[in-house]
C-alpha positions in Angstrom: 18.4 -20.5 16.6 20.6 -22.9 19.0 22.2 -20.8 21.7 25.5 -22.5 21.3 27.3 -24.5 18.3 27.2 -27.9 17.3 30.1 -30.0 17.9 31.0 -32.6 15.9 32.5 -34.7 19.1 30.9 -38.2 18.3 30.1 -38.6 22.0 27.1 -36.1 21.6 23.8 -36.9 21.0 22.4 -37.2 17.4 20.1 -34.0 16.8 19.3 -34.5 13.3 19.1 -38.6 13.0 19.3 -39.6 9.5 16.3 -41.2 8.0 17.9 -43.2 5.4 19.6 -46.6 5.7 23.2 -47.4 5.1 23.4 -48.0 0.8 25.3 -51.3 1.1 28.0 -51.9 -1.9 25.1 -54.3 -3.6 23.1 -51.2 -4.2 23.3 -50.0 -7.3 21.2 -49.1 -10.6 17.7 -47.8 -10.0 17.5 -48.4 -6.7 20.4 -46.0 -6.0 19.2 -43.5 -8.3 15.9 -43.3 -6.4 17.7 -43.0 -3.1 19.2 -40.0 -4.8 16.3 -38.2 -5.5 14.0 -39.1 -2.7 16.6 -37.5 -0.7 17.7 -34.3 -3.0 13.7 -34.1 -2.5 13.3 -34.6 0.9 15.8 -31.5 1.5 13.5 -29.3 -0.9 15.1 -29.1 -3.6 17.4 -26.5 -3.0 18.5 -24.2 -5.6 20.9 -21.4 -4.3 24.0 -22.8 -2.3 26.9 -21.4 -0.6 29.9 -22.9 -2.6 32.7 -24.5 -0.2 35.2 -21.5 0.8 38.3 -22.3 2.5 38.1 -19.9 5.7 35.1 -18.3 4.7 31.9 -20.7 4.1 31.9 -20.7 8.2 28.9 -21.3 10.4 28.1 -17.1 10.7 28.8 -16.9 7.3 26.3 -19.6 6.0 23.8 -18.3 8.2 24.1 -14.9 6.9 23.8 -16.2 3.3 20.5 -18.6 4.6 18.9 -15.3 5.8 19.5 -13.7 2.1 17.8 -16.5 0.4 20.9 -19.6 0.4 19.0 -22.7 0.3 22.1 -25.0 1.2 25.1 -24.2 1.8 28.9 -26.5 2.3 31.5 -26.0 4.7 34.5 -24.9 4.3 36.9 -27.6 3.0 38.2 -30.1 6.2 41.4 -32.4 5.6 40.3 -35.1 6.7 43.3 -36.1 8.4 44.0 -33.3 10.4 40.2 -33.5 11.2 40.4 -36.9 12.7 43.4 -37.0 14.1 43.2 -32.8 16.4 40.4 -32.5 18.5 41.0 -28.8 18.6 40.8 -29.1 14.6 37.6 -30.4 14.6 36.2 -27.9 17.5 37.4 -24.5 15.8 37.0 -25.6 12.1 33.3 -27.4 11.7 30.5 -25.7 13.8 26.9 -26.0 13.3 23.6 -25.6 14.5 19.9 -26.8 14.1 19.6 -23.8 11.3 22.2 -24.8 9.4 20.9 -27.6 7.0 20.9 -28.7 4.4 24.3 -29.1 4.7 27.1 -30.2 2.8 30.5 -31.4 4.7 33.4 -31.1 2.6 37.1 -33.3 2.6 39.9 -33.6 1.2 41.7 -36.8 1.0 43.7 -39.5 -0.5 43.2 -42.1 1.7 39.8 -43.8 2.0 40.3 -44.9 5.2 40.7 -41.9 6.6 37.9 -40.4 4.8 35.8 -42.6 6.0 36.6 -41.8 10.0 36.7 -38.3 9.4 33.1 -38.7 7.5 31.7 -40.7 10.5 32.6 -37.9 12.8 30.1 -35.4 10.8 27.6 -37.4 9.5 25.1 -36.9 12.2 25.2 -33.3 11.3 24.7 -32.9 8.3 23.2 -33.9 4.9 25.7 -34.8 2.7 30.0 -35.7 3.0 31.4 -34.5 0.3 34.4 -35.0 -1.3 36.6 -32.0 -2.7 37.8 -32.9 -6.0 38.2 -29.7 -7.4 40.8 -27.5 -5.5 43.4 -26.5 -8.2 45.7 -24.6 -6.1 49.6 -25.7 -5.1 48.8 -26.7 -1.7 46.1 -29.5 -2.9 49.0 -30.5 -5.3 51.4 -30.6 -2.4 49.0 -32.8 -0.3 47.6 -34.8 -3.3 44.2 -34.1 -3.0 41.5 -32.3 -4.9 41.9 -31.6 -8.6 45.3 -33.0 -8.7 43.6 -36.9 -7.9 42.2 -36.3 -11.4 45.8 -38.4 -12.5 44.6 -40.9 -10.3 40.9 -41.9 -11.1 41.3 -45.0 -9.2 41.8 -43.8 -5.7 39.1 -41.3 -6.6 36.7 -44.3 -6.9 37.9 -46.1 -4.2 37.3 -43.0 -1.7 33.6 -42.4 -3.3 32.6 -46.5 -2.9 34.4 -46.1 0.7 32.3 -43.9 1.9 29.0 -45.1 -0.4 29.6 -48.4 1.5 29.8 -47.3 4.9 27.6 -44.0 5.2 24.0 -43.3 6.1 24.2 -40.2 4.5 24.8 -39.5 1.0 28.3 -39.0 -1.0 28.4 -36.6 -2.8 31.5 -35.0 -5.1 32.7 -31.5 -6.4 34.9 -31.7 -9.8 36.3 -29.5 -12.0 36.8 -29.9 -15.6 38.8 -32.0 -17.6 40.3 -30.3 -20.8 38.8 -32.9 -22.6 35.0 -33.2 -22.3 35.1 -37.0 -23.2 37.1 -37.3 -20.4 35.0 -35.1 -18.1 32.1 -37.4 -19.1 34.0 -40.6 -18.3 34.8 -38.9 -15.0 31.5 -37.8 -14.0 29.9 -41.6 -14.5 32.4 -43.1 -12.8 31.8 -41.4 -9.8 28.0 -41.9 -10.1 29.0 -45.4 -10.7 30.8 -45.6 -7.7 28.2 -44.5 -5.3 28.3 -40.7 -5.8 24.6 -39.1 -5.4 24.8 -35.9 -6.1 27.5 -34.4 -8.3 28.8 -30.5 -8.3 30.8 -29.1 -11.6 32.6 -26.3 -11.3 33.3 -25.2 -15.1 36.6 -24.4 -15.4 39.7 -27.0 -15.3 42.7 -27.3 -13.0 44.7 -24.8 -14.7 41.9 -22.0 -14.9 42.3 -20.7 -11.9 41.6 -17.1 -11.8 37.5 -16.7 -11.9 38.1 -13.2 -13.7 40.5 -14.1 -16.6 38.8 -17.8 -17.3 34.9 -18.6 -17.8 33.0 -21.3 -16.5 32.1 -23.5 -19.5 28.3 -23.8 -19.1 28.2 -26.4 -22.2 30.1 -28.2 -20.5 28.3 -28.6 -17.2 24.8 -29.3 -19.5 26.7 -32.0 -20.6 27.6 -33.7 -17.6 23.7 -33.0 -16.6 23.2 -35.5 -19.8 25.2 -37.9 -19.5 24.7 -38.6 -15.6 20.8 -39.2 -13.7 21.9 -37.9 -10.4 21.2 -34.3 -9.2 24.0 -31.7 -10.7 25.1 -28.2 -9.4 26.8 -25.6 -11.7 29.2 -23.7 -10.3 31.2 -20.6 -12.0 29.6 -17.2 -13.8 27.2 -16.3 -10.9 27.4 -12.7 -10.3 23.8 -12.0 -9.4 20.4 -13.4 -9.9 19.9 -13.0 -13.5 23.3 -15.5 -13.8 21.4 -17.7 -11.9 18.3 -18.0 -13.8 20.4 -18.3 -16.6 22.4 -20.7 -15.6 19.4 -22.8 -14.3 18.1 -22.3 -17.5 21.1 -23.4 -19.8 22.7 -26.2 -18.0 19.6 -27.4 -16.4 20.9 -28.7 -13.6 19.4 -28.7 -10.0 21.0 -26.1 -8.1 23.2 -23.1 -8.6 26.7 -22.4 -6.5 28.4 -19.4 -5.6 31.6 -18.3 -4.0 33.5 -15.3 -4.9 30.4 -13.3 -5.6 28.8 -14.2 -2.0 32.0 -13.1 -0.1 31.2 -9.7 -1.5 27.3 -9.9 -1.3 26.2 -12.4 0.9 22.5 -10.8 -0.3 23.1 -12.0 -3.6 20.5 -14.9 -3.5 18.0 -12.6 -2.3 18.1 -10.4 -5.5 20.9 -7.7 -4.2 23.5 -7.1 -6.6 26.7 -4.5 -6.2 26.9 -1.4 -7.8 29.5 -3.0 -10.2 26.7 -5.2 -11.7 24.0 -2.8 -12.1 24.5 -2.0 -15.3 24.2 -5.7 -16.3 20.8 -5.6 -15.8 18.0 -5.4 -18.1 15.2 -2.9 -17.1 15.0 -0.7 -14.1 17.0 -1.4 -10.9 16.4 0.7 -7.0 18.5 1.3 -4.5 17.6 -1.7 -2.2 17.9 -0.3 1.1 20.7 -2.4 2.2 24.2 -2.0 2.2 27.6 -4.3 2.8 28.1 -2.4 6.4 25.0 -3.8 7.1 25.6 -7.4 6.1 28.7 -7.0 8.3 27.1 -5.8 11.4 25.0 -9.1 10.9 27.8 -11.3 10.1 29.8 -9.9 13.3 26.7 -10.4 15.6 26.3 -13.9 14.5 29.9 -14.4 15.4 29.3 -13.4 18.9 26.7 -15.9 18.9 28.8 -18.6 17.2 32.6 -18.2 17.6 35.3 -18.8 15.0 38.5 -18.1 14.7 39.6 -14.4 13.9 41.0 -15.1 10.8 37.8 -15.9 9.2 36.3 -12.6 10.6 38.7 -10.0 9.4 38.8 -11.9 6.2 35.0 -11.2 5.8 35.5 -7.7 6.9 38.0 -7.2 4.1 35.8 -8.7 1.5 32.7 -7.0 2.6 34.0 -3.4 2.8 36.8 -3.3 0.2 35.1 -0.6 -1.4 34.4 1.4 1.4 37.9 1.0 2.2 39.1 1.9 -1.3 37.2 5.3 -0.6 38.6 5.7 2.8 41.9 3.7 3.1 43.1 5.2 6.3 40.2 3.4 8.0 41.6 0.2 6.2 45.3 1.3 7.2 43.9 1.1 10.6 42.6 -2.2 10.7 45.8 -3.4 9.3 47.7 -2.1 12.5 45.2 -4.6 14.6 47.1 -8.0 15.3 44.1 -9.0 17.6 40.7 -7.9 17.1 38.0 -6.9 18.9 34.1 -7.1 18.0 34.3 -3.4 19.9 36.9 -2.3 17.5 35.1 -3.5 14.7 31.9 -2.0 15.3 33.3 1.1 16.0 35.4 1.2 12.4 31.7 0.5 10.6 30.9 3.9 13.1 34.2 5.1 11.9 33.1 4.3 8.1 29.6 5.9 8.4 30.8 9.1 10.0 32.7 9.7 6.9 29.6 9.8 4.6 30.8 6.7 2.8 27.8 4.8 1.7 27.9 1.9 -1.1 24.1 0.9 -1.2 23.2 -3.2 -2.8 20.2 -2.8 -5.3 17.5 -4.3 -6.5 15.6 -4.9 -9.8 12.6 -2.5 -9.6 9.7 -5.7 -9.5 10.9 -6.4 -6.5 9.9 -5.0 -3.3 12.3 -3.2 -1.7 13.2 -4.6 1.8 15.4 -3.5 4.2 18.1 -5.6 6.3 15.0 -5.4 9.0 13.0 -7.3 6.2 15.0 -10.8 6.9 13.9 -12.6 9.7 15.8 -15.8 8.5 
């Protein structure tokens, strides 16, 4: 790996110079959609991806997830104001290195112009800017941006052609559903219309929030794969690998995202599910030799290696061990007390953790060999 992060300060040099040319405005039918496939092929075709996580689809985190099998992964999502306009923004919020691709770049917005600088900033670095148009929760409604510029589907177009016109990299654009799925079809060839060249559905609308209580509509996302010719991601259902053959399978789209799922089992695209999902499973499944405490002590290592801010780390450390904690909540009780943490403290709690005999193993189906964390060179 590169010894020390990427920063997306404009005055470095280029590592990763994109091969493509700008796609001017007069672009457009056949020759756009080849552009959009030569380059979903050029990056291999990924299939597993790190969804965008606000706070938690960080550099160490992505990394982790690539060692377990992610193919591609976004960033968390940047406003692209604040992005352009704090230097210290940009610094702690978008690190990457060499390792680290493909990648996606996420914004939010509502002002193409901004967009656009912010986008500049990053697009050395990475392999698509993409534009969040999915968040449903009250702070995106406060700012205007993500699933709440659904009521406005003409500044939505203008930020997609804004970028589509001025980029060497590719545009591409995570949705959510429409309650209508006329309307979600409308949506989703306008944006391919506009320059969009690569399109991510997550399957739920604005007002389904909560993962747990609300499906992702599958039929739904199979039919945005139909009625658009650019590459499509699903996003929403994926617990462990069986939801992603089956989601593959049902939407047939290109590529499969997860969130939620990864936060608690970054391993998950390496066949590792959690003991709440074994029973899920159709035939045979082994202990796999792995457990969350050791996902952590990787994540906290490659933290060491590639700072971010300490909120994203004790959020991970919450996510990761929330069953060990539920076992031993005095340990949990203790890392509560910590306003400033220490990698020293944090290894010693995992110590802490161990000593107790708590032990929550991942697992894997029973054709597959059984690895251990050792197994994952990256």
């Amino acid at each position: 790996m590169a010894q020390t992060p990427t920063s997306p300060d404009p005055k470095q040099p280029d590592e990763h110079p994109q091969q493509d040319s700008p796609l001017p405005r007069c672009l457009a039918g056949e020759s756009r959609l080849e552009r959009a496939w030569a380059h979903w092929a050029k990056l291999g075709r990924p299939r597993f991806i790190v969804a965008p996580m606000v706070d938690n689809s960080e550099l160490p985190f992505r990394l982790l997830c690539r060692k377990y099998g992610a193919e591609a992964a976004y960033t968390p999502m940047l406003h692209s104001r604040i992005f352009t306009e704090t230097e210290k923004y940009r610094k702690e919020e978008f690190t990457t290195c060499k390792e680290d691709r493909p990648l996606f770049v996420q914004f939010c917005a509502n002002d193409p112009d901004v967009l656009l600088e912010a986008a500049r900033k990053v697009e050395p670095y990475c392999d698509y800017v993409d534009i969040n148009l999915g968040c449903p929760q009250r702070i995106a409604k406060r700012g205007n941006y993500g699933a709440f510029l659904m009521d406005n589907l003409p500044l939505v177009k203008s930020l997609v052609e804004k970028l589509a016109s001025n980029l060497q990299v590719p545009v591409s654009c995570k949705i959510r559903l429409f309650p209508n799925l006329e309307d979600t079809l409308k949506y989703a060839r306008m944006l391919e219309e506009a320059g969009c060249l690569l399109l991510a559905v997550h399957g739920r609308t604005r007002d389904e929030k909560d993962g747990k209580k609300f499906r992702a509509d599958w039929k739904a996302i199979k039919a945005v794969k139909n009625a658009v010719r650019i590459p499509v991601l699903a996003n929403g259902n994926i617990r462990h690998m069986d939801d992603v053959k089956d989601c593959l399978e049902e939407t047939g789209v290109e590529g499969v995202l997860s969130a939620e799922t990864l936060l608690e089992n970054p391993a998950l695209f390496a066949g590792f599910r959690t003991p709440e999902w074994v029973s899920e499973s159709e035939g045979v499944i082994v202990n796999g030799n792995i457990d969350q405490a050791d996902l952590l002590i990787e994540y906290l290592k490659l933290c060491e290696k590639y700072p971010v801010p300490w909120r994203m780390i004790r959020s991970h450390v919450h996510k990761l061990l929330g069953d060990w904690f539920s076992l031993q909540p005095h340990i949990r009780d203790e890392l509560n007390k910590q306003s400033k943490l220490t990698f020293e403290f944090l290894y010693d709690m995992v110590d802490q953790l161990r000593g107790t005999g708590t032990r929550i193993p991942l697992y894997l189906k029973d054709t597959q060999v059984e690895p251990t964390a050792d197994s994952y060179t990256g």
